[in-house]
Each structure stands twice: as structure tokens, then as C-alpha cells.
C-alpha positions in Angstrom: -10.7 5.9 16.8 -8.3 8.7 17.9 -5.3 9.5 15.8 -2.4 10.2 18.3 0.3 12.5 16.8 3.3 10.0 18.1 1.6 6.6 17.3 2.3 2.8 17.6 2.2 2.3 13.5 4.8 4.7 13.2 7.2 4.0 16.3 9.6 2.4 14.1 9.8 5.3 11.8 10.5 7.8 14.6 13.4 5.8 16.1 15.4 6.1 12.7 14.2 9.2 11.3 12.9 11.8 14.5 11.7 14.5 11.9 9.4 13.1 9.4 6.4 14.2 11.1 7.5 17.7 10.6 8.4 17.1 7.2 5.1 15.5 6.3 3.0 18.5 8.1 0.3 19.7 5.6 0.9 16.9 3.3 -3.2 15.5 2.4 -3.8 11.8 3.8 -5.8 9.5 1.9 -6.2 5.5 3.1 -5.0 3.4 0.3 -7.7 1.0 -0.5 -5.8 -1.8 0.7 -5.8 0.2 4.0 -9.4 0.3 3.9 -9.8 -3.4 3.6 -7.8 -4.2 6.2 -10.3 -2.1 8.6 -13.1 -4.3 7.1 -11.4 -7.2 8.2 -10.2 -5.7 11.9 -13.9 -4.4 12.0 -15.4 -8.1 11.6 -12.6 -9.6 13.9 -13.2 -7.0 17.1 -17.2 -7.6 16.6 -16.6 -11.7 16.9 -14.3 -11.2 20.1 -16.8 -9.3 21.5 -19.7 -11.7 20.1 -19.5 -15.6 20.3 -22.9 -15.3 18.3 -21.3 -13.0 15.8 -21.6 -14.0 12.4 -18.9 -12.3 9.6 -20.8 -10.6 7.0 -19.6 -8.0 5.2 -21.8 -6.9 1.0 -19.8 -7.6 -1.6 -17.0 -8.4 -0.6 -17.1 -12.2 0.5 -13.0 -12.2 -0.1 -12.8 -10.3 3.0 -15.2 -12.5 5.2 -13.3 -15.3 4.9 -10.2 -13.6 5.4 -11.6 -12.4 8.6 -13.5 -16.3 9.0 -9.8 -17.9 8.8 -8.1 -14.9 10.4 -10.6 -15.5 13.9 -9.7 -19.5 13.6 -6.2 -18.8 13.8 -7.0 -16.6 16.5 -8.7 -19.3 18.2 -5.9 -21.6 18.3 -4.0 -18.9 20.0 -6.4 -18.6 22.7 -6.1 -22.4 22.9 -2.5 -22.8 22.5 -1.6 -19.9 25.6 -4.7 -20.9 27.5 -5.8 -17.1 27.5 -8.8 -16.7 30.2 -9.6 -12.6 29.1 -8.8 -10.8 26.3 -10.1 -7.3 25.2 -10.2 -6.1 21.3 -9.1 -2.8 19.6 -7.4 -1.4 22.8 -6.5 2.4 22.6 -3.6 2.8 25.2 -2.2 6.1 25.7 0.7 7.9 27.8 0.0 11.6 26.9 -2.3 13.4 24.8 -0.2 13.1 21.7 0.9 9.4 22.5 -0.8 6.5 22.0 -2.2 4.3 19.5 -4.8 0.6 19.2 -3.6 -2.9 19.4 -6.0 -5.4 17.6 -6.0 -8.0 20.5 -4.8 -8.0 24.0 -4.9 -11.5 26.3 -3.7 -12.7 29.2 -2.8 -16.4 29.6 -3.0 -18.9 32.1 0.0 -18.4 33.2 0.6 -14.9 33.9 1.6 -13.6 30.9 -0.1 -11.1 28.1 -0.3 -11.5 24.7 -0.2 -8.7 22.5 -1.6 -9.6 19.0 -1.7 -7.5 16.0 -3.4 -8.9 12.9 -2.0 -7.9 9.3 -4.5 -8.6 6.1 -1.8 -7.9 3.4 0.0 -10.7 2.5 2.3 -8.4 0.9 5.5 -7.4 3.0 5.7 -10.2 5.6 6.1 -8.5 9.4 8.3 -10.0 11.9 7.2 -9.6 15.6 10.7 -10.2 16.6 12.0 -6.6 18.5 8.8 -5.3 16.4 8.2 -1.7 17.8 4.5 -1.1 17.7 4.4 -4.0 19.6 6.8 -3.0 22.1 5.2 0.5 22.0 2.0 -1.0 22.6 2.7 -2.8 25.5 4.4 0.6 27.1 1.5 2.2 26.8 -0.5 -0.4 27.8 1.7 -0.6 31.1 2.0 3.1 31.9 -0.7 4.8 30.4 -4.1 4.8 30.1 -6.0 1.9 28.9 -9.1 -0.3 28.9 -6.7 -3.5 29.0 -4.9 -2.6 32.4 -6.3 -5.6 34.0 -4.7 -7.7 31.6 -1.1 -6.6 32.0 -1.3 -6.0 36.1 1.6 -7.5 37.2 3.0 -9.1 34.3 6.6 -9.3 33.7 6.5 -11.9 30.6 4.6 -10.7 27.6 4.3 -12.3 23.6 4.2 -10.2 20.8 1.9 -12.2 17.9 2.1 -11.2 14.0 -0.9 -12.8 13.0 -1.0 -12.4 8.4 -1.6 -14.3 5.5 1.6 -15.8 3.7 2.5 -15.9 0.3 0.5 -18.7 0.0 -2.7 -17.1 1.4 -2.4 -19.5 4.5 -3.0 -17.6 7.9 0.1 -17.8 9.8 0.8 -16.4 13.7 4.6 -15.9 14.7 5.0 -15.2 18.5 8.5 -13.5 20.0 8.4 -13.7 23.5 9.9 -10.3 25.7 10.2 -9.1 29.2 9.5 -5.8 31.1 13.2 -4.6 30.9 12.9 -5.0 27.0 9.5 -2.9 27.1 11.3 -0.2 29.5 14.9 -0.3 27.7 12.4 0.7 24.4 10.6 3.4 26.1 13.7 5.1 27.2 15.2 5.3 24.0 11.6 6.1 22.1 10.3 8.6 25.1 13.3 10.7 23.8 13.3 10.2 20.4 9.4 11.6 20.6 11.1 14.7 22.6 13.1 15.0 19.9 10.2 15.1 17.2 8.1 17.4 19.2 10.8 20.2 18.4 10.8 19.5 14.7 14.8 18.0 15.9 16.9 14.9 15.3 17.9 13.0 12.7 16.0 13.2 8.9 16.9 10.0 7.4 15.9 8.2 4.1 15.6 4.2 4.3 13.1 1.6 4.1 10.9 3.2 6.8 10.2 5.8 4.2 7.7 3.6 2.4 4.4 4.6 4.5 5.8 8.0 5.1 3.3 10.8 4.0 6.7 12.8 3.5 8.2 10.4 1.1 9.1 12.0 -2.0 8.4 15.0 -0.8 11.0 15.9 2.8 14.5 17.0 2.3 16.0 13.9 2.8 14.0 11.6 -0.1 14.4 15.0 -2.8 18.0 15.1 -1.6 18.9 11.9 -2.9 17.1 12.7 -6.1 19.4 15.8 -6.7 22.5 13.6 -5.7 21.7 11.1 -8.1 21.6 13.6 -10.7 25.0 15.2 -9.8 27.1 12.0 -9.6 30.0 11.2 -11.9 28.8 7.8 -13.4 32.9 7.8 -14.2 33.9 7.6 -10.7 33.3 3.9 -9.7 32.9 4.8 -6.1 29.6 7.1 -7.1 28.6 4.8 -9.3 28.4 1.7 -6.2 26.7 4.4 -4.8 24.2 6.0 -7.7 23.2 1.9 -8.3 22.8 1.0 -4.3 19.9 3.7 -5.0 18.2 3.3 -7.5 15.5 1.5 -5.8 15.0 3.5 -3.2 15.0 6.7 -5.8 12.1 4.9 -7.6 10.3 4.8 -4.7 10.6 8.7 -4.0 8.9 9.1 -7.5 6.5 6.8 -7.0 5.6 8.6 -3.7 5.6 11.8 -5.5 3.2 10.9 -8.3 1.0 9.0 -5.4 0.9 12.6 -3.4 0.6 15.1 -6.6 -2.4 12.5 -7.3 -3.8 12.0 -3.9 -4.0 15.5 -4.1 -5.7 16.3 -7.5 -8.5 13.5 -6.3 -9.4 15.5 -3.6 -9.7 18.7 -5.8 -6.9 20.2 -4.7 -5.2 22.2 -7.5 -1.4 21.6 -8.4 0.1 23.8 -10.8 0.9 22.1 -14.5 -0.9 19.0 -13.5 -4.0 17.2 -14.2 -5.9 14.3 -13.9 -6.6 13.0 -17.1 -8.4 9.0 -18.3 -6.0 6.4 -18.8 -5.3 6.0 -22.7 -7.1 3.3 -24.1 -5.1 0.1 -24.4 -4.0 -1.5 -27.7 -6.2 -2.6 -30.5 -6.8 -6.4 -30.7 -8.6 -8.7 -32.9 -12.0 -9.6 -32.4 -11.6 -13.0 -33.7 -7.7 -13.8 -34.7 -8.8 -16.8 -37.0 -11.4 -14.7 -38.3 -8.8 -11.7 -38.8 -6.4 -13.8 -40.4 -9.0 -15.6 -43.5 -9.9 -11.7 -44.0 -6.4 -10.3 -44.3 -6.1 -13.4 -47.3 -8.7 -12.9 -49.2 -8.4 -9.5 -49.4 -4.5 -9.2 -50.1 -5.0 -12.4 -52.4 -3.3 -11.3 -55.8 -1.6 -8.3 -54.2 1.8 -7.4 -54.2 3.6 -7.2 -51.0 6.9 -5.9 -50.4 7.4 -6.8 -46.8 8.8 -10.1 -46.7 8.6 -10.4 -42.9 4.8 -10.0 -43.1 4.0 -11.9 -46.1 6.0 -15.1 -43.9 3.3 -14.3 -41.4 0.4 -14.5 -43.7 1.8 -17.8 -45.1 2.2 -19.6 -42.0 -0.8 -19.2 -40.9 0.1 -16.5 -38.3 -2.1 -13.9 -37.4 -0.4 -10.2 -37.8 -1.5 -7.2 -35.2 -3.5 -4.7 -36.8 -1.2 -2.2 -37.1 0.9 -4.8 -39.3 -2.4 -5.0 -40.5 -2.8 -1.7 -42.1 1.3 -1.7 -43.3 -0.3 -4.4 -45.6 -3.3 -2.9 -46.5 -1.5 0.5 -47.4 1.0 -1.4 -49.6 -1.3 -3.5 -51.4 -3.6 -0.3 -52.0 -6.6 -2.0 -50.2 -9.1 -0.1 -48.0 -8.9 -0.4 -44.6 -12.0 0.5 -43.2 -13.4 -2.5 -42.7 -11.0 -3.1 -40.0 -13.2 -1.3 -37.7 -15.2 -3.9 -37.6 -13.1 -6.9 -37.1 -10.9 -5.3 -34.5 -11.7 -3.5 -30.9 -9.7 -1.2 -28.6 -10.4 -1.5 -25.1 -11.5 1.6 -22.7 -9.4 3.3 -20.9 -9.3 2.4 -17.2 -9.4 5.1 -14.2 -7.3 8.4 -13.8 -4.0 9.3 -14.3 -1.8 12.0 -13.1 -0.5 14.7 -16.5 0.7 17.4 -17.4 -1.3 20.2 -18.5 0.7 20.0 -21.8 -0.9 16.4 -22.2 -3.5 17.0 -25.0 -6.1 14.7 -23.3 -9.1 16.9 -21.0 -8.8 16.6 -17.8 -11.5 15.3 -15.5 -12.6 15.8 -12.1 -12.2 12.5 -9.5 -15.5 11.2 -8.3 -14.1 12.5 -4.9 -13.4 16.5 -6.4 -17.2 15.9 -7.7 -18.3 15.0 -5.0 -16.9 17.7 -2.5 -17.9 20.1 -5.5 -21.5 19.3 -5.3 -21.5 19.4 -1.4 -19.9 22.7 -1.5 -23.1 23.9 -3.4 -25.4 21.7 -2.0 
């Protein structure tokens, strides 16, 4: 699948914020996993349109085959619903070399109309199709540029823009907004230029919800910026204030967008000064058996004197302490505490985390550094 510098995903983003392509230059791309799910899913849904024979199969992941099972059932009430007669899956439409992008499904209806249908796994942030821009953008391109679903739009002047996703509930859901040509060419004026715009590195460089997906976030001048203004406000001055708390959020995300790229980055073996990848710490220590715990901690503090009132209450209602209450007891009443090793557990630490190289813990390579290290070699 071509990657088009000016693409339908990102059509949104461009018409707000023109420059965060040039912002985002040289910044390393990785596919979240959720990302790589949903092209699972899309993968299984373009084979069945394609294959009435088809059946969904993917190893190890039977989550994902019904997702895509329920996701094609939905899609089949579409087709049913609009009467569509042809329909063509994962259509790359283009306008120019850098412009273009792939719609999941393309159909056109008995009456004269095409459908334009994008399918969403996540049922994270919920996507309206109403005045949606990739679909908008898709259908431009699909109308004016180069495509293998031409046919389907041939003199069509109505067109239905489907958001096909899970809900919070799980359930598979399809919401339909319904658009003319003079929408599709009233966008394409306004996003033809904004594109002219970004091609020059020129235009506006705006921070906002958009900024989520960004590869820049966290890193441009305009998500950094409001870092720096947050830490330069007068929390006296109500006015900054309103302004300092109507950002918080947004700041938050800007670090989490930095840690994401600074980690992103150290995965792939690339080297960031100070920084490290380093295993998770370990979580807490926890009993191995509480009831089990708690008849040890009595017989072996039985005649003892504790001065902790708090935890002696615990011991007398039957309540079982943490260990590290455990040991406060244990040091007061003078009593060993090695056998504690054996009554208690700590769990391993899980994955890789992003530290500084002042962090005492080693740091390790990613399986995907090892990887490209071994190739490098090979």
C-alpha cells in the first residue's frame, strides 16, 4: 500500500494545522499495536469482499476474527439496506503523486448513489461520518483522480459517507451522513490549498485535538510552546490561571507524546542522549496465602511486645497486614524475618520503560534494537 505524503487519515489535521508535516519531518514512525490489529481486521474484511468462499482465519488471535466475522455482517446489511449492485475493497485513489490515500469499501447503490465506507476496529474514540474529511477527501479523489473505483462514482451526484466501528458496548454499529458533489468540491477547494500551503513548509501551526495522532506531538513548536507557557504563567492572575487549567489536558498529552517518541525511538536502537530503556520495576510484594500469612504473623509475635497500636488492632481482628507492616512488626518484636521469603512473592517486572541514565537499573536492548543489531552482523 502507497503512503501519500498529503493523505486521507490526515486531511483533518492539515485543514487546522497546514505545517505539521514539516514539523514532524525526520521524526521515526512506528504502528502502535492497536494500529496493527486493525490491519488484521481490514486484511480479513477486503479478502471476504473479494471472496464469497472466504473464510476469516487469522493464528492466535480469534478476538480479531470475529471482530472482522461481525464487522463483514454489518457490512452485509449495508449492502442490503442501499441495495448496492458493485462494490470494490481497499481503493487507492489519487490526484497527484503526493496525494491520495485507501478507502476500506467503495459501493454503488441501486439507485445512483456511492457509498463510501470506512471501517474503524477501536472502539475507543467514537468517529462521526458527519462532514468527516477522509471521507470527503476520499471521495475527491475518487472523482478526480485516479482510481480502480471510477466506475462506481461515474456520474454520481449523491454520495453516503459510512463509519462502520464497535461501540462502547462492543456492538458493531454503521452511521451513514448523506452529502452531494458541491460538498465534495466546496472541501477540495478549501483542502487543494491548504495542501499548497503545506508543501512550502507555510500556514498555520496549531495545537488542538488533531494533535493526538500527530508524529510531531510533543515534539513541533506549537505542542513545546505551550509547555513553556504553562511554566511561565502567574497562577495569581485568575485570567492565566482559566487559561494554565483549560490546558492541562492537552499539556499531558504533549508529554505523553514525548515519552512515546523518546521510546519509539530507543526501541528501534536509536540512541537519545541521558536516556535508556530500562525493565519495568517489579510490582509490590504480596502474600502467598493471606489466611496462611496472618496464623504465621500470630504465632510468631504471640507473647511479644508491640508498640504499634494500629497494627496490633490488625492482628486482633483478624486482618491480614502487608508485608511491609509485616516486617515493622517483626523488627519491633525482635523476631527474624527471613522466613518471609517464603510466604510472600513479588511479581516480575513487565516490559520496557523509558529512564534516565541516572536511573540505577541496566539498561536493555528492545527485541527490535536486537534484532536490527544481529541483522547488521548477520
Amino acid at each position: 500500500m502507497k503512503h501519500f505524503t498529503h493523505g486521507s487519515s490526515t486531511a483533518a489535521r492539515t485543514d487546522i494545522c497546514q505545517q505539521w508535516r514539516a514539523q514532524s519531518e525526520g521524526v521515526p514512525r512506528k504502528d502502535s499495536d492497536f494500529a496493527q490489529d486493525g490491519t488484521a481486521v481490514h486484511d480479513m474484511l477486503e479478502k471476504r469482499a473479494l471472496d464469497d468462499d472466504y473464510q476469516f482465519e487469522m493464528e492466535g488471535r480469534p478476538d480479531l476474527v470475529q471482530l472482522a466475522k461481525d464487522m463483514w455482517a454489518e457490512t452485509e446489511k449495508v449492502i442490503d439496506h442501499y441495495h448496492a449492485t458493485e462494490w470494490e475493497p481497499e481503493v487507492t485513489a489519487s490526484t497527484a503523486e503526493d496525494v491520495g490515500g485507501t478507502l476500506d469499501l467503495v459501493l454503488s447503490t441501486g439507485d445512483s448513489r456511492t457509498i463510501f465506507l470506512d471501517y474503524k476496529s477501536g472502539a475507543g474514540v467514537q468517529v462521526s461520518p458527519v462532514n468527516n474529511k477522509q471521507i470527503l477527501f476520499a471521495a475527491a479523489n475518487t472523482l478526480y483522480g485516479e482510481s480502480s473505483a471510477s466506475d462506481l462514482v461515474l456520474g454520481h451526484t449523491e454520495f453516503i459517507g459510512i463509519i462502520m466501528q464497535p461501540n462502547r458496548a462492543g456492538e458493531i454499529e454503521s452511521r451513514a451522513w448523506e452529502f452531494t458533489l458541491d460538498q465534495v468540491d466546496a472541501f477540495w477547494d478549501d483542502h487543494m490549498k491548504n495542501i499548497e500551503l503545506a508543501r512550502k513548509g507555510e500556514g498555520n501551526l496549531e495545537a488542538g485535538d488533531h494533535c493526538r495522532f500527530c508524529p510531531a506531538n510533543g515534539l513541533c513548536d506549537a505542542t513545546t510552546g505551550n509547555l513553556l507557557r504553562m511554566q511561565q504563567l502567574d497562577p495569581d492572575d485568575v485570567e492565566q490561571l482559566v487559561w494554565g487549567l483549560s490546558m492541562i489536558e492537552e499539556v499531558k498529552q504533549t508529554i505523553k507524546a514525548i515519552e512515546k517518541k523518546a521510546y519509539d525511538a530507543l526501541e528501534i536502537g536509536q540512541e537519545i542522549p541521558g536516556w535508556k530503556l530500562v525493565r519495568g520495576r517489579p510490582g509490590n510484594t504480596s502474600w502467598n496465602d493471606d489466611k496462611e500469612a496472618l496464623d504465621k504473623l500470630k504465632r510468631v509475635t504471640r507473647g511479644k511486645k508491640i508498640d504499634d497500636v494500629r497494627v496490633a488492632t490488625l492482628l486482633e481482628t483478624k486482618k491480614v497486614v502487608s508485608p511491609t507492616q509485616a516486617k515493622k512488626i517483626l523488627k519491633q518484636a525482635e523476631v527474624a524475618t527471613d522466613f518471609l521469603d517464603e510466604i510472600t512473592h513479588r511479581p516480575e517486572p513487565k516490559g520496557l520503560t523509558l529512564a534516565p541514565d541516572s536511573d540505577k537499573r541496566e539498561a536493555v536492548l528492545s527485541a527490535d534494537a536486537l534484532n536490527a543489531a544481529l541483522n547488521s552482523i548477520r
